[in-house]
N, C-alpha and C positions, 0 to 999 in steps of 0.2 A: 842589694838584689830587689828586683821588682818583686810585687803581690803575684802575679805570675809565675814567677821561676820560684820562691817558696812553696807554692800549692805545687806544681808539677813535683818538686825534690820528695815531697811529703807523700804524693802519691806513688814515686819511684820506692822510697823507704817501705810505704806500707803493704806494696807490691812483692818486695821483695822480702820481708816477713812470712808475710801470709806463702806462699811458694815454698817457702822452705820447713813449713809445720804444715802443711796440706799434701796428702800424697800424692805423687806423680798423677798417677790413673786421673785422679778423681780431678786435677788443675788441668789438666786435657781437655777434659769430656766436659766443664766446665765454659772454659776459653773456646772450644771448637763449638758448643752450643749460642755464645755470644757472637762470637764474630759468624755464622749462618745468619742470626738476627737482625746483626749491626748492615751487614749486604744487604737482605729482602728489606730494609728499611729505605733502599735507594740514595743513600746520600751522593754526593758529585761525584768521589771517587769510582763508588759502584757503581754508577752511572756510565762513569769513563771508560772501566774494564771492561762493560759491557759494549760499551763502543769499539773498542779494542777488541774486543772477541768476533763481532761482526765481521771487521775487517780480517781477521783472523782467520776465520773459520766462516766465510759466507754460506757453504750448505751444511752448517749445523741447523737445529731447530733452535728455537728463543730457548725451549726449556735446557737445549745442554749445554748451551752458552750460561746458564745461569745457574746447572748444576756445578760449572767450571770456576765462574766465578765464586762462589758461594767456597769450594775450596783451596781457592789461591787466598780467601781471608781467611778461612781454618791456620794454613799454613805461617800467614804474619801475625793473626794470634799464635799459634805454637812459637813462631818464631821468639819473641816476648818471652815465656815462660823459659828459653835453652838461654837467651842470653843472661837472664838474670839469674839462672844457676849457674852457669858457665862459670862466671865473675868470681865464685866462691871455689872451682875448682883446681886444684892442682896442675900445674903442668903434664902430668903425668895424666892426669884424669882426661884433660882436653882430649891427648892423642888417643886417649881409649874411647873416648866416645865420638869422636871422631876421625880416625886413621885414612892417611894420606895414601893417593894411590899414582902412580905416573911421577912420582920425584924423579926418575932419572933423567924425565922432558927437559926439565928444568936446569939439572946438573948439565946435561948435553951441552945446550944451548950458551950457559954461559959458561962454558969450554972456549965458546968462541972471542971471549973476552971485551964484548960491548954492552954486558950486563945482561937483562932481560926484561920485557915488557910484558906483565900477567894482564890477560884479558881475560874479565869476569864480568858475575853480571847477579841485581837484586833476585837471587834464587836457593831456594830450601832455607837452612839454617846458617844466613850468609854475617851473621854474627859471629858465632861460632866458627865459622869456616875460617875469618881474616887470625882469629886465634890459633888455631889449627895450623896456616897459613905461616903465620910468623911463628909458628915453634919450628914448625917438619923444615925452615930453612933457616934457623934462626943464627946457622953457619956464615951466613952471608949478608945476613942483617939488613932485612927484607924493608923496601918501605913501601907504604899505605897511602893513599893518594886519596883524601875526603874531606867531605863539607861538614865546617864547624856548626853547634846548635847554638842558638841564640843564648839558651840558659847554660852559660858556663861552667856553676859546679857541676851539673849534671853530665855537661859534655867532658869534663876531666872524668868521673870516671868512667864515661866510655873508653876514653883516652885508654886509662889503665890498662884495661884490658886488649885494645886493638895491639899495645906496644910489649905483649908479651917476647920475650925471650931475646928482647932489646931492637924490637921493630920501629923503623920510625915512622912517624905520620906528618903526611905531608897537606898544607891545607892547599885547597882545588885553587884559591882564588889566587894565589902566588906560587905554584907549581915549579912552572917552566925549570927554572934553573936550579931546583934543587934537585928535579928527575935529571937532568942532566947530570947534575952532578954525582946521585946514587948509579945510576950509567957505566959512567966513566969510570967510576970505583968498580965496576965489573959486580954490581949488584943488582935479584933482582926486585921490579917496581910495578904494584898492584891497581888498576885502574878497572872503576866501573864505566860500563860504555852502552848502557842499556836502555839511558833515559833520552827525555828529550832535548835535543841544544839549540840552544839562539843560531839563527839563521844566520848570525855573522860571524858563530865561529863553530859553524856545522858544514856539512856536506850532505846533500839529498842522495840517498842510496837506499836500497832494497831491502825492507823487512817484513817479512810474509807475504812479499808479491809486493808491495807499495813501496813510492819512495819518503825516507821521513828523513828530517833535520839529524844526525847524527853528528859526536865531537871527532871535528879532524886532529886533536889536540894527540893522542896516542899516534895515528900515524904520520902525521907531521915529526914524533917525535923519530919513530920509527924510521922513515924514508931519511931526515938530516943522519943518525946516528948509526945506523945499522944495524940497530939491537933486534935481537929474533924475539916473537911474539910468541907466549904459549896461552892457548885459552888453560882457564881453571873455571872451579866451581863445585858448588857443594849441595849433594841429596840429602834429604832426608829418606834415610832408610828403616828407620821404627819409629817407637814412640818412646826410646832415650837415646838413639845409633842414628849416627850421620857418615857419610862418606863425602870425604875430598878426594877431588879428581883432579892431575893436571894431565890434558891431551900434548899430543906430538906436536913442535912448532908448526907454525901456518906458513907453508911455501908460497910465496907470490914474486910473481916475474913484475918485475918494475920494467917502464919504459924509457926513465932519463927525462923524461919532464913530469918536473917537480908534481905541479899540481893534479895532472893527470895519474902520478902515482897514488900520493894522496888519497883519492877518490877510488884507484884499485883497491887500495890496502883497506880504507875503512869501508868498504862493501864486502870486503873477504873475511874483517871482524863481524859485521852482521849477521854474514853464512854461516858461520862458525855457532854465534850466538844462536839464532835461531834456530838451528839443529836442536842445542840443549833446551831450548824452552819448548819448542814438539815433542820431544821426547819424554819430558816432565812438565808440562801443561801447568797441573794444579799447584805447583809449588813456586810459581814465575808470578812477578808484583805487578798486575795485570793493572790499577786503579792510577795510571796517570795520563797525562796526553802525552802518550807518544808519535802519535801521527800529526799533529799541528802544521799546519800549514803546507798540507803534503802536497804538492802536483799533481799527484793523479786521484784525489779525493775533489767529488763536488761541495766545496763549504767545506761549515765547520760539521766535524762529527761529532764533537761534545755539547751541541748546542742541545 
């Protein structure tokens, strides 16, 4: 192991110590007073979000754009403190602090026996949530579609936990043929679609009015297989209560060519997503470039 990945593991360790002898209340108010600082400090990220918000929201004022962002880091700090408890909790504890809502979307769908494609997205306590996630279907034996971390031990046990209740994980960069394969087993498979993708294996469609690089990779997979699409996704509802949500599949009339379906399907994922992040603003991971290279933006916005 690099000198790297030991100081992170050490600080994961000591993180998760401290958390576990420090009361709830008090590692909140804590974490939600750092992460307001670590934003008004403007690093790139909070820079981004703020560019992001612009676009977002052109007649807000600067200040509500940055009372906005200011709470979407509250939230990935909180996020931080659920997942490193989580880790230590029971199966049984997960669904209580989390409880699923809309499984029968789920059950429907793969009724129809081509599996099921989960559309979500970096929002509330989306750690939590894929735990949640792979227990409330762990009938079906759900897989996980994510990008590995450089430091290994560390990402095993993330590992552990994403794979409760014998969920598999799939990594992003060699997908293809294992989501086929979870598919065809008539199971279903969890994909975030919320960031930004290489223009060579995205599609420009509409989010919050604009159009941005988006992965055609879900409805590609969609349109060859004909697996119905449910969005999910997870609130945070208190200050230790989360709610999982899965919505009714997403109906879309395809046209018979290929690539113009495509292009239907992943602007229908967009609509979908960005319903849920209007609706929950402060809890959506607002600090990346998601508009890169957009068409209808002059330049860059994160310059």
């Amino acid at each position: 192991m690099a000198v790297r990945d030991h100081v992170e593991l050490a600080l994961y360790h000591t993180a998760d110590a401290l958390i576990a002898r420090v009361p709830l209340e008090t590692t909140q108010r804590i974490v939600a007073a750092g992460a307001r600082k670590v934003f008004d400090a403007q690093g790139k990220n909070a820079r981004w979000a703020l560019a992001n918000l612009r676009i977002a929201y052109p007649a807000w004022t600067d200040a509500e754009r940055r009372g906005l962002g200011r709470e979407s880091y509250v939230n990935f700090g909180l996020n931080a403190i659920d997942y490193l408890r989580s880790a230590h909790w029971s199966d049984e504890e997960v669904l209580a602090h989390c409880p699923l809502e809309g499984l029968e979307h789920v059950e429907k769908a793969l009724k129809k026996g081509k599996g099921a494609l989960l559309l979500t997205l970096h929002i509330g306590a989306w750690e939590v949530g894929v735990q949640a996630i792979a227990l409330g279907l762990a009938a079906h034996r759900p897989s996980v579609v994510g990008r590995p971390m450089r430091n290994k031990r560390l990402y095993d046990r993330i590992t552990g936990t994403r794979t409760r209740g014998g969920a598999e994980l799939i990594d992003r960069r060699r997908a293809a043929q294992q989501i086929l394969r979870a598919l065809r087993g008539g199971r279903p498979v969890g994909l975030l679609l919320d960031q930004y993708s290489r223009r060579s294996r995205g599609v420009f469609v509409p989010f919050f009015g604009v159009r941005c690089s988006t992965s055609a990779g879900m409805a590609t997979l969609a349109v060859r297989t004909g697996a119905p699409v449910v969005p999910c996704y997870v609130l945070r509802a208190g200050p230790d209560r989360h709610r999982g949500i899965f919505l009714p599949e997403l109906e879309i009339e395809y046209t018979g060519d290929r690539k113009r379906d495509i292009e239907i399907a992943t602007a229908c994922y967009n609509v979908a997503l960005e319903k849920i992040v209007r609706a929950n603003p402060e809890q959506w991971m607002w600090g990346h470039r998601r508009f890169r290279h957009s068409p209808d933006l002059d330049g860059d916005p994160y310059r």
